[in-house]
N, C-alpha and C positions, 0 to 999 in steps of 0.2 A: 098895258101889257103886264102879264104877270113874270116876276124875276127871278122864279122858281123854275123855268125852264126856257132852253133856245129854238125855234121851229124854225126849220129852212126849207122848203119843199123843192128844191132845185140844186146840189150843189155846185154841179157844173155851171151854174148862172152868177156863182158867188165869185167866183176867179173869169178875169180875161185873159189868157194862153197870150205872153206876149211875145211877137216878133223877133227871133231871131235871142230868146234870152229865159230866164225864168223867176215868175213871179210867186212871192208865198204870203198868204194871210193867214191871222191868229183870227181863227172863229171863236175861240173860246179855251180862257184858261183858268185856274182856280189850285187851291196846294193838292190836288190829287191829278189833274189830269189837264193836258194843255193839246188842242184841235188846231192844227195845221192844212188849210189847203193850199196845193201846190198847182202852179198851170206851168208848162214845158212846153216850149213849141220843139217842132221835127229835131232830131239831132244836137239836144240837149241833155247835157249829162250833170248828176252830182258825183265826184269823184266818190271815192273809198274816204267811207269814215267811220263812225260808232257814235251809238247814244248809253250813256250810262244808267240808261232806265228801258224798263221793256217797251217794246213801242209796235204799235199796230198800223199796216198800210192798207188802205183799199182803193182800187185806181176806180175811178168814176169813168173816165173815156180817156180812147187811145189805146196805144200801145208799147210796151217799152223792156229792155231787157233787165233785170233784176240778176244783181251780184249778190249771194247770199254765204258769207264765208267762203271755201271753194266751188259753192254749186252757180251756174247759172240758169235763170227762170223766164221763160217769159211770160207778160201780163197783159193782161187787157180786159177792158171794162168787166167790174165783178170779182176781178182776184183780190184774193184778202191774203194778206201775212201779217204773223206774228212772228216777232222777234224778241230772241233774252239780249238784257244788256249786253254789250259790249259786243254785239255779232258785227266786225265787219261786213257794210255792206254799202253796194253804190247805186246810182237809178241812171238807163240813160232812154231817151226816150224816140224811137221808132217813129212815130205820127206826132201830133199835138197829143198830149196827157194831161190830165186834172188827175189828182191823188190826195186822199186824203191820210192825212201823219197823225196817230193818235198816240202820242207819248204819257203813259203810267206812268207818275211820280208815287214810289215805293214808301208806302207807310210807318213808319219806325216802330216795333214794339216795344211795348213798357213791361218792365217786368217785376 
């Protein structure tokens, strides 16, 4: 296989949603960009927090409510958000959820 790139063709099949809790795997990290998937069962939340780097969510399946600074959103399969650093924000999750967390590690420039 070559190590020039990752192919998944499923990523709901990459995470098991487990019981009553919530499970997270690193797909893939490198100094620019670090791939998180998330599985949620029914009535799981991550409290209010912040990432100090931009970060991208796409929910794969499920459903769930999105804290987004004072807004709130709901999601399900196919929603994408982008966030700037430091947006307070929390995930709690409605049904079973898989979510994908793509955290940008910010480039420094040289000058």
């Amino acid at each position: 296989m070559d190590d020039s790139y990752l192919f998944l063709t499923d990523l709901a099949q990459q995470v098991e949603v487990p019981r009553d809790g919530i499970l997270s795997r690193t797909l893939y990290q490198d100094e620019h960009v670090k791939v998180v998937l998330f599985g949620f069962d029914k009535g799981q939340d991550l409290s209010e927090h912040t990432a100090s780097m931009p970060a991208l969510l796409y929910f794969v399946q499920g459903e769930a409510m999105l804290t987004l600074g004072s807004d709130q959103r709901a999601a399900s399969a196919g929603t994408w958000v982008y966030m700037t650093p430091n947006l307070p924000h929390s995930v709690a999750a409605k049904t079973p959820v898989v979510m994908l967390l793509i955290l940008l590690r910010q480039q420094e420039t040289r000058r």
